[in-house]
matplotlib code that plots the C-alpha trace (Angstrom):
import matplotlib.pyplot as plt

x = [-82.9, -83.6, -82.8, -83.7, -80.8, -82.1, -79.2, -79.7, -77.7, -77.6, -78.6, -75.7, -75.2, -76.0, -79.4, -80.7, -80.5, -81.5, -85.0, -85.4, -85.5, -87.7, -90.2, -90.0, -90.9, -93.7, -95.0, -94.1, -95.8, -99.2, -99.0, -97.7, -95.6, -95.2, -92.8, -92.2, -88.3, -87.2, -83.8, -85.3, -87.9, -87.3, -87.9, -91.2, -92.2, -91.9, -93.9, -96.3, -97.1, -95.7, -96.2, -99.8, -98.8, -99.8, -97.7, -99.0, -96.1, -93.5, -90.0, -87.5, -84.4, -81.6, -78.4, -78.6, -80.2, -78.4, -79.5, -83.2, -83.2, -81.9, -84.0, -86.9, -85.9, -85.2, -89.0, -89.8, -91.1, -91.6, -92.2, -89.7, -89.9, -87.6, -87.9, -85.3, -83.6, -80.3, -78.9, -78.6, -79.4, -77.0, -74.5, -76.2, -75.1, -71.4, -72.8, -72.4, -75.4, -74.4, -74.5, -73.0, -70.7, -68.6, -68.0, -67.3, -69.1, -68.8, -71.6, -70.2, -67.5, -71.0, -72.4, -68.7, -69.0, -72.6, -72.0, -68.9, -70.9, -73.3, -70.9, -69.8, -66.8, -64.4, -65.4, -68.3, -67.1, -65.0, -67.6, -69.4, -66.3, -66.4, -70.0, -70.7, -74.3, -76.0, -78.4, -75.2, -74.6, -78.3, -78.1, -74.3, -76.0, -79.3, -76.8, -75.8, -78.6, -77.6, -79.7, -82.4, -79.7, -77.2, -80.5, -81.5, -77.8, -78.0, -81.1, -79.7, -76.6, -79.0, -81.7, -78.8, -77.7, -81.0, -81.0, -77.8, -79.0, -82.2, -83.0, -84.9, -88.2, -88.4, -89.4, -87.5, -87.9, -87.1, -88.1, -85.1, -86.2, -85.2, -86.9, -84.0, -86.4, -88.0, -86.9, -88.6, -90.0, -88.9, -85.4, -85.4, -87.3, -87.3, -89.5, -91.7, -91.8, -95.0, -96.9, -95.1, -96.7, -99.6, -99.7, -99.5, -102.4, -104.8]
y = [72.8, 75.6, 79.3, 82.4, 82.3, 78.6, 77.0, 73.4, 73.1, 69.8, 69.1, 68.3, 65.0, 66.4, 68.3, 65.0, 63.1, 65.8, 65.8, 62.1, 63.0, 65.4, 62.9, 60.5, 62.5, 63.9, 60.4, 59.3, 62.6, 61.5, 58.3, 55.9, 53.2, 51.3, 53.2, 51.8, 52.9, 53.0, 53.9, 56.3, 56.6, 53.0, 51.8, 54.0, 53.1, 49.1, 49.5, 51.4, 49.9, 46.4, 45.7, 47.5, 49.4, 52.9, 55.7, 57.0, 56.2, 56.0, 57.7, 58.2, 57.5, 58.3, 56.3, 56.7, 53.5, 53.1, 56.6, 56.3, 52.7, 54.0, 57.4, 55.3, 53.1, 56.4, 57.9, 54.6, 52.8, 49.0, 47.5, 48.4, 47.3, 48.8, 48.1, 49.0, 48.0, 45.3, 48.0, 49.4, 46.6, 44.4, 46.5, 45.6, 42.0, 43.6, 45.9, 49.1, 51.7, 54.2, 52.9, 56.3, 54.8, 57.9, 55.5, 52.4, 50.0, 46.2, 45.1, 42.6, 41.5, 40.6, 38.9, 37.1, 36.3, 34.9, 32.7, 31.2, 30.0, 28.8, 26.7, 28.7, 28.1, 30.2, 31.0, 32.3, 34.5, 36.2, 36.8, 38.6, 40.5, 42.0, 42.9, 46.5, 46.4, 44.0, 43.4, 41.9, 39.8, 38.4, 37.3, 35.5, 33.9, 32.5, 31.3, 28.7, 28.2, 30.1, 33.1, 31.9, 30.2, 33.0, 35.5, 33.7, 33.8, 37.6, 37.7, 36.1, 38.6, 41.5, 40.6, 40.2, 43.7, 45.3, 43.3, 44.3, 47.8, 47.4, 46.4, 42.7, 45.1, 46.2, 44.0, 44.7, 43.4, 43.9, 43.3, 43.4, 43.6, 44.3, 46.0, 44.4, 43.2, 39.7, 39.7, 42.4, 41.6, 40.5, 38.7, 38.2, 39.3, 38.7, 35.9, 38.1, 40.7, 39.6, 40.4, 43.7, 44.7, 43.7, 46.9, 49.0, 47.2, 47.9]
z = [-23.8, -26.5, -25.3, -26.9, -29.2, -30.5, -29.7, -28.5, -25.0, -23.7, -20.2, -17.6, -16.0, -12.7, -14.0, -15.6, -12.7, -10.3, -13.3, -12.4, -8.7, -9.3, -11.5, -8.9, -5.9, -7.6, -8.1, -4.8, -3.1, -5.2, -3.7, -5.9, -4.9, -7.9, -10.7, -14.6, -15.4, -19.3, -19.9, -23.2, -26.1, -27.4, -24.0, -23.5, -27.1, -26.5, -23.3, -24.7, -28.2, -27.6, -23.7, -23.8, -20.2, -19.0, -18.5, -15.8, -13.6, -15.7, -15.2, -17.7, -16.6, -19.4, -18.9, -15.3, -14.3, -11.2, -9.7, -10.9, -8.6, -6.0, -6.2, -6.4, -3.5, -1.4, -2.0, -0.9, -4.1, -3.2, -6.9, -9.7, -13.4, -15.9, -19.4, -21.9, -24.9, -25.2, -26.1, -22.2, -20.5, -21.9, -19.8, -16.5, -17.4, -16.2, -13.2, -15.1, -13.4, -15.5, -19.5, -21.5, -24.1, -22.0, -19.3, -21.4, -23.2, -22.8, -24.6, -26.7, -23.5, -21.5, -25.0, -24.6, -21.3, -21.8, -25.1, -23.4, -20.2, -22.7, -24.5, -27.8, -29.4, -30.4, -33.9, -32.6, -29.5, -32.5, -34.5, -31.2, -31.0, -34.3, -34.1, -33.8, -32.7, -30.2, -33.0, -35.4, -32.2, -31.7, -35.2, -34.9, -31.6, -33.8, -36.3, -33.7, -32.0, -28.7, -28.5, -26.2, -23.4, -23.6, -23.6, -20.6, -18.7, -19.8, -17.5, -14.9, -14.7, -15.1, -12.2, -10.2, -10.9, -10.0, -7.0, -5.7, -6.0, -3.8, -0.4, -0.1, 1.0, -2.7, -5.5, -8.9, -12.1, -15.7, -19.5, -22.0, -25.8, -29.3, -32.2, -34.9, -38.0, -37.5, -34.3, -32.6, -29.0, -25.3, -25.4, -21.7, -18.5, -14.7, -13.2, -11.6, -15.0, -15.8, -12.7, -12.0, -15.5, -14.4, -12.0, -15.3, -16.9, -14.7]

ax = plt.figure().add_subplot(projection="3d")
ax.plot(x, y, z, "-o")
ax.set_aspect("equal")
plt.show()
């Protein structure tokens, strides 16, 4: 936030969450039971530009994934679809709800964990390791052919993250995507992505 002296003073944990809240009851109170969650402007951009949806009920959500589902599930939302970048999603893979690099990162140790049920060998998995993006790591996966399998156990791990967060009463889904050059585009999505999106296309 900007004060009268100019100085930029970052919102608290606590007051970005409590914003979501707010966002999400407003939307609930108007009626709406269907809520689009993106973790921050390359999520809103991708499902703007890219997906074609509206943004009518769409909620940003920061890092705090976990507490915008379970916000959403408390004002009684009954279809969920949060779209984001690897970058944060990737950390679902793992069961992280809150994906600050402040509370760890494990981004390449769920790439890792991915590959290795996928079959990679060892030179690869080291390679992941000494990637510093999850872009570097899509690229080492290509190299050997993995990306769609592991891309598809990474989708796996995260539906079953946003699942475990929300009674069987609410539907949840998710669309995972990158914008690394020649690659931009969905890596991975629920089953049911596609006709959650739909509610945002109408």
């Amino acid at each position: 936030m900007i004060g009268t002296t100019g100085i930029v003073e970052p919102m608290s944990n606590a007051a970005l969450v409590d914003t979501i809240r707010v966002e999400l009851s407003v939307l609930a109170a108007s009626g709406a039971r269907s809520v689009l969650l993106c973790p921050g402007n390359y999520g809103e951009t991708f499902a703007r530009e890219v997906l074609g949806l509206s943004m009518a009920r769409q909620v940003s959500t920061s890092n705090f994934i976990g507490d915008a589902v379970q916000a959403a599930v408390g004002y009684g939302f009954e279809r969920i679809l949060l779209v984001g970048h690897i970058g944060k999603l990737v950390k679902l893979g793992i069961g992280m709800t809150n994906t600050h690099s402040q509370n760890g990162d494990g981004r390449m140790e769920t790439l890792i964990a991915c590959a290795l049920a996928c079959g990679a060998d060892l030179g690869l998995l080291r390679k992941i390791q000494d990637c510093v993006t999850t872009d570097a790591a899509l690229d080492a996966l290509a190299d050997q052919s993995l990306l769609s399998p592991v891309m598809e156990h990474l989708g796996r791990r995260i539906q079953a993250t946003l699942e475990h967060w929300v009674p069987t009463k609410v539907e949840i889904g998710f669309i995972c995507f990158t914008n690394a050059a020649g690659r931009q585009g969905v890596l991975c999505k629920s089953d049911n992505a596609d006709a959650l999106a739909a509610e945002w296309r109408k």
